[in-house]
C-alpha positions as CSV (number, residue, x, y, z in Angstrom):
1,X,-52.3,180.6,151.9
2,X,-51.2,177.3,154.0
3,X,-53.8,174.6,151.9
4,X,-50.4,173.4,149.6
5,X,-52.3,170.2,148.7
6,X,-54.7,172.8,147.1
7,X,-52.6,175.1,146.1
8,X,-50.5,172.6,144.1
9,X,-53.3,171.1,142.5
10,X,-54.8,174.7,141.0
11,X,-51.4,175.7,139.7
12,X,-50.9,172.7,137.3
13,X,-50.7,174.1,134.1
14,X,-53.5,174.1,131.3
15,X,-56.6,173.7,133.7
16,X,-59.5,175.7,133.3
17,X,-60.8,177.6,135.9
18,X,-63.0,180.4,136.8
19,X,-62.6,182.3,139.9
20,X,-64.9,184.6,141.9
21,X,-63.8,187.9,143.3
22,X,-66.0,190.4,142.9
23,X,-69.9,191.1,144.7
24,X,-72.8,190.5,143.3
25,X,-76.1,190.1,144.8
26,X,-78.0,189.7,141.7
27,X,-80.1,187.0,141.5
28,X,-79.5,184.4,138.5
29,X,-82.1,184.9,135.8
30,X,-83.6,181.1,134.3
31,X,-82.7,179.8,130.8
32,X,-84.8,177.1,129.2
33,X,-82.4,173.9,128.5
34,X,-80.2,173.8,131.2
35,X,-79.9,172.2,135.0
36,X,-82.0,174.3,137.2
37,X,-81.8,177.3,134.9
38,X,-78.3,178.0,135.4
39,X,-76.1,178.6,132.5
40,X,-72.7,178.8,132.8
41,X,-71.8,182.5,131.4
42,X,-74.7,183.7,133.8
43,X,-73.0,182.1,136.7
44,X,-69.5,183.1,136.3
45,X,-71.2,186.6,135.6
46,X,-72.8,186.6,138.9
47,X,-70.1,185.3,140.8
48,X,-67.8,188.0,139.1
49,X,-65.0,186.2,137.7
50,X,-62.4,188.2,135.8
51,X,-60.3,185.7,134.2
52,X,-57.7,186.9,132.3
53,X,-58.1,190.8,132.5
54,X,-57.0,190.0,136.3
55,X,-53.3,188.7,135.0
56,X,-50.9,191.1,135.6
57,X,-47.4,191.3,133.4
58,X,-45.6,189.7,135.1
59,X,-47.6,186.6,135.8
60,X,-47.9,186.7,132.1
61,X,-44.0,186.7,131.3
62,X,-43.6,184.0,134.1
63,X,-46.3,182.0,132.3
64,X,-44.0,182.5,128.9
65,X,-41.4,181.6,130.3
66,X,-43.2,177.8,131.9
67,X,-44.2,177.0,128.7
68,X,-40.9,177.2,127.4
69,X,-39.5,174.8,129.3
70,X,-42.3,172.5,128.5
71,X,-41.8,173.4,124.9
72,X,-39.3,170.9,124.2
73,X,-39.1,171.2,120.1
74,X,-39.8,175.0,120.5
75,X,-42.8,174.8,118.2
76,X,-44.9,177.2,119.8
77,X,-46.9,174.5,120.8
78,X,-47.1,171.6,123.5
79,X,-47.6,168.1,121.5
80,X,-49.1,165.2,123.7
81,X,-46.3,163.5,123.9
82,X,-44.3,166.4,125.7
83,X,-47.2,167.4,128.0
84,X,-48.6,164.2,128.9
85,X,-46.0,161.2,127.9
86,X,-43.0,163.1,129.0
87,X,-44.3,165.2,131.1
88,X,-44.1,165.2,135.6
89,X,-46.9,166.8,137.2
90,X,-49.6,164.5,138.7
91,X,-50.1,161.5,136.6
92,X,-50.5,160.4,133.0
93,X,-54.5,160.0,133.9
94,X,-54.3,163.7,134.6
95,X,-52.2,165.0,132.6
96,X,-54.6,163.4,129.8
97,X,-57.5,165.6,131.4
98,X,-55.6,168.5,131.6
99,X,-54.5,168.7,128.4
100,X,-57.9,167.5,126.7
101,X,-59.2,170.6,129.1
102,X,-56.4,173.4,127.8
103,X,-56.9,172.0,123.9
104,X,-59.6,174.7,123.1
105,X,-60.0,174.3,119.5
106,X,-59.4,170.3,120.2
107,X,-56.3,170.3,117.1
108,X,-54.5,168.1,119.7
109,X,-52.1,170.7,120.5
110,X,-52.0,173.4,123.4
111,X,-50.9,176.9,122.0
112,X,-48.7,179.5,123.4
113,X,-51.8,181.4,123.9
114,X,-54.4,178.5,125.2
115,X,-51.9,177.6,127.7
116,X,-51.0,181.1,129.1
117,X,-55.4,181.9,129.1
118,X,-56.3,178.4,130.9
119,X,-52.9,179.1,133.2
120,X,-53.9,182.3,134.1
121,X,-57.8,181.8,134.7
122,X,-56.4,178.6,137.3
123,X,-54.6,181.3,139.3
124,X,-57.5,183.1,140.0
125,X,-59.3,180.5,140.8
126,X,-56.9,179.3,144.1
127,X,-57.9,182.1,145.9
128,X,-61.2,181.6,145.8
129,X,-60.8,177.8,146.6
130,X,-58.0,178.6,149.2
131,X,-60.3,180.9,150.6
132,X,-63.6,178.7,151.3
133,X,-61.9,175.7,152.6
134,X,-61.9,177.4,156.0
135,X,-61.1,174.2,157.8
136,X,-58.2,173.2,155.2
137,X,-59.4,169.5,154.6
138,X,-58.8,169.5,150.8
139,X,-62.9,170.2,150.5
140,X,-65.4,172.6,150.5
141,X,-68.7,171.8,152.2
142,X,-71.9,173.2,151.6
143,X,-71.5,175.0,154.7
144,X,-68.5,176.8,153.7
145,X,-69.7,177.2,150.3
146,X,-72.4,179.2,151.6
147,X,-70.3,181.1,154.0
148,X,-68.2,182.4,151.3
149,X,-70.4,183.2,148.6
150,X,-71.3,186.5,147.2
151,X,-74.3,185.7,146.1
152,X,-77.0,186.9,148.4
153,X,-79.6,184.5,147.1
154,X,-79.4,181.1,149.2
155,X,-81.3,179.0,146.7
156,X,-79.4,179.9,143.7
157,X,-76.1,179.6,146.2
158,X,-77.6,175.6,146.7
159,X,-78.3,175.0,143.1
160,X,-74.7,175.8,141.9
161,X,-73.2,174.1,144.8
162,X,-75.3,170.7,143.3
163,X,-74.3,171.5,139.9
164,X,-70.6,171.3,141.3
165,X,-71.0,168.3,143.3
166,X,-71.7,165.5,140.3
167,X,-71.2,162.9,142.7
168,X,-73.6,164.1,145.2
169,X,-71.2,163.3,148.5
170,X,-71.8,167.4,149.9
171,X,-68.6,167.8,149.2
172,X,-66.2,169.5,146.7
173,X,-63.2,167.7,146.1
174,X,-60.5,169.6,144.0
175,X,-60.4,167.6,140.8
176,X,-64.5,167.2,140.9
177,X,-64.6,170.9,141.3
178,X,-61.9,171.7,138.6
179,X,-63.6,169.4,135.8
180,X,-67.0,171.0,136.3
181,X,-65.7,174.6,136.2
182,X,-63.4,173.9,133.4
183,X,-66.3,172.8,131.3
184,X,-68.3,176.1,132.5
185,X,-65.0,178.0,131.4
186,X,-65.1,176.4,127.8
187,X,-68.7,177.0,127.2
188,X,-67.9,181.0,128.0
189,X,-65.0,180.5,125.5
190,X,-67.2,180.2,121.8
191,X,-67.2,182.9,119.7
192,X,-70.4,184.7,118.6
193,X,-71.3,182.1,115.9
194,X,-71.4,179.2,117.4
195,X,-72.0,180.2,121.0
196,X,-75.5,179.1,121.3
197,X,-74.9,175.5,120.1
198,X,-72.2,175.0,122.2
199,X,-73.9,176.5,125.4
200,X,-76.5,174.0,125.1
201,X,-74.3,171.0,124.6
202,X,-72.7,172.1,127.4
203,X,-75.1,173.0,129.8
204,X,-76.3,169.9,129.0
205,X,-73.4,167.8,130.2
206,X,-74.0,169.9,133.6
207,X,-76.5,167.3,134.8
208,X,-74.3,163.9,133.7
209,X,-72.4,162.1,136.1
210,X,-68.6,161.5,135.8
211,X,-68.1,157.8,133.9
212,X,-66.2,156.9,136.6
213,X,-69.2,157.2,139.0
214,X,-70.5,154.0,137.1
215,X,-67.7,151.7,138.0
216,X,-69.8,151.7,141.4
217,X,-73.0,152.7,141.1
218,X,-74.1,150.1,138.0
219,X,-77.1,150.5,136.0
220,X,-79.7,148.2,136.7
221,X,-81.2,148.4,133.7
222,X,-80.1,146.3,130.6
223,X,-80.4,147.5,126.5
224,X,-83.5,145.2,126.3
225,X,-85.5,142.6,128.3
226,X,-83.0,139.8,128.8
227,X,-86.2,137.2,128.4
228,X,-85.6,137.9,124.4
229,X,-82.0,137.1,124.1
230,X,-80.9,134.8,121.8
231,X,-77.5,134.5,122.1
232,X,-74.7,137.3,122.2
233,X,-70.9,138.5,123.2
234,X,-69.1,141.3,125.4
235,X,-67.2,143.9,123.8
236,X,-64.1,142.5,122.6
237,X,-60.8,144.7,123.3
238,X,-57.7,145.0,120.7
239,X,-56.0,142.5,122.8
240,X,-58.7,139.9,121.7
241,X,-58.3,137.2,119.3
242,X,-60.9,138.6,117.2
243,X,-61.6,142.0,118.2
244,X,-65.1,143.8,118.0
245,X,-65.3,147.5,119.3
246,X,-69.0,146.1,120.5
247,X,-70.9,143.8,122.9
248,X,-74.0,142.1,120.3
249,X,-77.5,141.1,121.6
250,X,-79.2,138.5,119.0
251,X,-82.8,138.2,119.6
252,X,-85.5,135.3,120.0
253,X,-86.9,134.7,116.9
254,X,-90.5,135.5,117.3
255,X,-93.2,132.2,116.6
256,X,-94.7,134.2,113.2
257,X,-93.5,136.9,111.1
258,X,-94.5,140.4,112.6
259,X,-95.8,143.3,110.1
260,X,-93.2,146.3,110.2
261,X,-96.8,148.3,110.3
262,X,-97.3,146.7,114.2
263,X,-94.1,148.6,115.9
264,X,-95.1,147.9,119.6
265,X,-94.6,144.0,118.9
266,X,-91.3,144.5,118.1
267,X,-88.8,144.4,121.3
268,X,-88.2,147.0,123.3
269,X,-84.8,149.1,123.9
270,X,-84.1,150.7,126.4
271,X,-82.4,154.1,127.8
272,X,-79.7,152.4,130.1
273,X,-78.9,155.6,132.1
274,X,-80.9,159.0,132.1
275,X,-78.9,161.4,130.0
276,X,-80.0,163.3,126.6
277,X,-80.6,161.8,122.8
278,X,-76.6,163.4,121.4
279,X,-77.7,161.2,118.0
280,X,-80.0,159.8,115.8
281,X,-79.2,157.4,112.6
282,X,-82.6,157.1,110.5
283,X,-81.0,155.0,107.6
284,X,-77.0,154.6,108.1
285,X,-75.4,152.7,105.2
286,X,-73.5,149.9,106.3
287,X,-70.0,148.2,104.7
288,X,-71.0,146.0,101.6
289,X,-70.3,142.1,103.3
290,X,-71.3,138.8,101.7
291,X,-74.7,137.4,102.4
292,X,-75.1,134.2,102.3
293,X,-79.2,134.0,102.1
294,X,-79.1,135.9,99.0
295,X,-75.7,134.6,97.3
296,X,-74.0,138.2,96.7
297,X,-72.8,141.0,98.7
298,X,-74.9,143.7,100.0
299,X,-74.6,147.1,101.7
300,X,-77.4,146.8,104.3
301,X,-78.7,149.7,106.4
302,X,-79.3,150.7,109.8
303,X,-80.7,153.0,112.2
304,X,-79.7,154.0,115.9
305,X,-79.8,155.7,118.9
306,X,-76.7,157.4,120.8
307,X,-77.1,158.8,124.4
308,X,-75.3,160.4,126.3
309,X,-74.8,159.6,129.7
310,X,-72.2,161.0,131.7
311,X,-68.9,163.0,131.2
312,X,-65.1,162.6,131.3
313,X,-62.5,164.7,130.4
314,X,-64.9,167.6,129.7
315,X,-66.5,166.0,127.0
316,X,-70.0,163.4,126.7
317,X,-69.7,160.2,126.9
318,X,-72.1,158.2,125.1
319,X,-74.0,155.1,125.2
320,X,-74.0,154.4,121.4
321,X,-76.7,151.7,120.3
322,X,-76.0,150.4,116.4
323,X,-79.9,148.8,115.6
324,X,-79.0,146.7,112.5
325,X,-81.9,144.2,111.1
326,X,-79.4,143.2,108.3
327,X,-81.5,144.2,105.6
328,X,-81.8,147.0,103.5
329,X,-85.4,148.3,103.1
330,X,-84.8,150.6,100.6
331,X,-86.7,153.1,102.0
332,X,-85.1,156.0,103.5
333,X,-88.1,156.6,106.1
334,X,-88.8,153.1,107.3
335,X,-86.8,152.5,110.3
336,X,-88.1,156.6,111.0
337,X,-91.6,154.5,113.2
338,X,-88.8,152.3,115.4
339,X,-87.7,155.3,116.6
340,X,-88.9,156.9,119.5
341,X,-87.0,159.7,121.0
342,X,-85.9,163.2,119.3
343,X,-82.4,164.6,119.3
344,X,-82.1,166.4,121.8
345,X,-84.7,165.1,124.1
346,X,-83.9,164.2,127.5
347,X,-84.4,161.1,128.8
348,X,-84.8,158.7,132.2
349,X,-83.2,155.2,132.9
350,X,-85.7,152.3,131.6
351,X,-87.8,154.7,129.2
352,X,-88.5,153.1,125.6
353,X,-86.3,154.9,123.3
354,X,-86.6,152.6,119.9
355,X,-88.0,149.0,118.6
356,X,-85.8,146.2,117.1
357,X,-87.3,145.5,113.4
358,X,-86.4,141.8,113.1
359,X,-87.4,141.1,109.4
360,X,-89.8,138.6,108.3
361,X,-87.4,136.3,106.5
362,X,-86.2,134.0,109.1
363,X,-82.6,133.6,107.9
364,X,-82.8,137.6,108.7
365,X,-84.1,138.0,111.6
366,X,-81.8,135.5,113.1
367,X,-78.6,137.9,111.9
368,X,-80.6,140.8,113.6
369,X,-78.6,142.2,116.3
370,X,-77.5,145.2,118.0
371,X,-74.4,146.2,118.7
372,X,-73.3,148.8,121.5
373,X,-70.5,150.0,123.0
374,X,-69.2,153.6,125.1
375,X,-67.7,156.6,123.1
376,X,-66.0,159.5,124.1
377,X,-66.6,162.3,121.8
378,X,-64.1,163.8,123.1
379,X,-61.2,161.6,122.2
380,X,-63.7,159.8,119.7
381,X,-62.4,156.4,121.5
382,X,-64.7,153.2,121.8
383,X,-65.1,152.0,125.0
384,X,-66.5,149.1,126.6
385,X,-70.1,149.3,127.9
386,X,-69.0,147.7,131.3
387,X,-71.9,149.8,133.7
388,X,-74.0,147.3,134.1
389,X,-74.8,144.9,137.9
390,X,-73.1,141.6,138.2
391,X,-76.0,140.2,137.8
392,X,-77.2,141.6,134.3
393,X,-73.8,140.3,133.0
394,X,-74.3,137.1,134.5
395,X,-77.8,136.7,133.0
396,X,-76.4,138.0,129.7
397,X,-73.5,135.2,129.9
398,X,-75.9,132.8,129.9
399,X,-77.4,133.3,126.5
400,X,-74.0,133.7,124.5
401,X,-73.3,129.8,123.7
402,X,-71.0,129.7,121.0
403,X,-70.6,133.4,120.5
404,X,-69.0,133.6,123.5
405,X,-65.8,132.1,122.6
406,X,-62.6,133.9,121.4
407,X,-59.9,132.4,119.7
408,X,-60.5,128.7,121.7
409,X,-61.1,130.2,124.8
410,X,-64.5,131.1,127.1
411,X,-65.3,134.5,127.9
412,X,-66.2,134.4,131.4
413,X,-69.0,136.5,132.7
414,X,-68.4,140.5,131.6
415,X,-69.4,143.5,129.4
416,X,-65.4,144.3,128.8
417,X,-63.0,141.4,127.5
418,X,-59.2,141.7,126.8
419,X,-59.6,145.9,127.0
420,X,-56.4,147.6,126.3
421,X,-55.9,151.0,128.4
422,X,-58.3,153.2,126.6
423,X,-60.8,150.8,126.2
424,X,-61.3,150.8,129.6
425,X,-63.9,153.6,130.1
426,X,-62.7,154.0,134.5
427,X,-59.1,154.7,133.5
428,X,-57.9,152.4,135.6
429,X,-55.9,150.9,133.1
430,X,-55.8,147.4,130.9
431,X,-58.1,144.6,131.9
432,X,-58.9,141.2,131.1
433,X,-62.6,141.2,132.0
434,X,-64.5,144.6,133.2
């Protein structure tokens, strides 16, 4: 094969991959729950991959013999910092995504045996790559996508193409191709028991953009109506002076006390990206703190709503929103009327998904907030929630006043302040303002 741009990209060890070999002109039976119908083991089935019952011996001893050398302690196992601090394919970036990709039971080590399985399902798969890219660009079109298929039915041949192209260009690029796959892979990977959770978390994802699509393509839809803001502050990295793992939005105090029975008078929240309900908080017990108003210190409750809205690394990334009236009702079903969606439930950019209670004592509802931020449940690390238009976080810069001060200094306009490396949810390394 003469693609070595391709071929050096699909032998990196630890990526998952599926390949097709074998005919089938079956067509692809529809699940409920999933993108189109398709479900991952039912496309790899119809595509005929054979994964590791195509490795030979001797691929298999020359696979031992790799992760050996990577092996520096000779644990039997492949520790972050030898695969992806110490190690020299690619980048660190990718070496964190291959290694996130080859952790199967996510114990933050890669096996003997997870690494020779992922290593040998990748080397199936660059034939079938090698073999589409007819024109040898680094891409697969549609075109040649459909060329090469063995699937006989053109629709369902269009609808996994889509499925691999998250950012829409009619194009496969390697590494957009890889991540997609390698999720598929994973989801074919459960055992019996827990199979059917994990297929529809899963197929899920199949319809979520990468995160890094939002570094361009911005929401234009803010948490709530920025008319109602009080006052407020970005996410605050770990290289702050005061560091918050959340941007707040305080609200405008409404002219009269509202009755908790009247939900619809209550500010709206929105869904700031379509994606599907991953969470739900109906009465989360918050850390005891001081409270002034009522001279003693209190463990207040919350509710909330976490969506997720795009992927990276192979796992969700979510849009978490913390709704927290600083109170404590004492009532285990109150907040249950403020919230509108279902876990599970799929929803669209700019639909209602909860209210914001704001008490009826003043010195309350002028503490009532809610704070939100990006987590990958993957890694389980915060993020800032920078995916919104210039001009959202100009408009939101405007309301912050005193709150938007850290440690002396203004906080220029920004959803992202002082973010250390992993904070910054585009990779793209440490930032003072995102």
């Amino acid at each position: 094969m003469k693609n070595t741009p391709i071929i050096h990209y699909l032998t990196v060890p630890g990526i998952i991959l599926f390949a097709a070999t074998g005919a089938c002109a079956q067509r692809l039976e529809t699940t409920r729950g999933s993108s189109d119908g398709l479900v991952p083991h039912q496309i790899f089935a119809i595509l005929g991959a054979r994964g590791e019952k195509g490795v030979t011996s001797a691929q298999s001893e020359t696979y031992r013999r790799i992760f050996a050398r990577v092996d520096a302690d000779q644990d039997g196992r492949l520790s972050k910092e030898e695969f992806i601090e110490k190690g020299t394919y690619l980048t660190e970036r990718a070496r964190t995504g291959i290694f996130a990709a080859s952790d199967d039971n996510r114990d933050d080590f890669v096996s003997k045996s997870e690494y020779i399985r992922n290593r040998s399902i990748t080397d199936e798969a660059k034939q079938i790559v090698g073999r589409m890219d007819t024109n040898r660009n680094g891409s697969v079109s549609l075109q040649e996508f459909l060329d090469h298929s063995r699937v006989k039915d053109r629709q369902t041949d269009r609808q996994i193409f889509r499925l691999l192209d998250t950012d829409s260009s009619g194009d496969l690029m390697i590494p957009e191709y890889l991540r997609v796959w390698g999720r598929w892979a994973r989801d074919g990977k459960q055992s019996d028991t827990n199979r059917g959770h994990k297929r529809s978390q899963n197929t899920d994802l199949l319809g979520l953009p990468e995160i890094d699509s939002f570094a361009t393509s911005k929401s234009n839809r803010f948490v709530v109506d920025l008319e109602s803001v009080r006052t407020g502050h970005p996410y605050k990295g770990t290289d702050a002076s005061q560091s918050h793992t959340g941007a707040h939005i305080y609200f405008n105090l409404p002219d009269r006390p509202v009755p908790a029975s009247d939900v619809e008078a209550f500010p709206a929240i929105y869904a700031v990206a379509d994606g599907y309900v991953s969470r739900i908080d109906e009465y989360f017990k918050l850390r005891e703190s001081f409270n002034r108003t009522l001279g003693k210190s209190v463990a207040n409750r919350r509710y909330g709503v976490t969506l997720a809205i795009a992927v990276k690394d192979g796992a969700a990334v979510n849009f978490h929103y913390s709704i927290e009236p600083m109170i404590d009702p004492e009532d285990a079903d109150f907040y249950k009327p403020f919230i509108l969606v279902k876990h599970g439930q799929h929803v669209k950019k700019g639909e209602v998904i909860a209210r914001m209670y704001m008490p009826p004592q003043t010195d309350f509802a002028r503490n009532t907030h809610i704070h939100f931020n990006l987590v990958d449940t993957g890694q389980r690390q915060f993020m800032a929630p920078t995916i919104f238009t210039e001009r959202i976080n100009q408009r939101f810069h405007a309301a912050w006043g005193e709150r938007g001060i850290d440690g002396g200094d203004r906080i220029p306009p920004c959803m992202g302040y002082r973010l250390s490396g992993p904070e910054n949810p585009f990779g793209t390394g440490a930032k003072e303002t995102l």
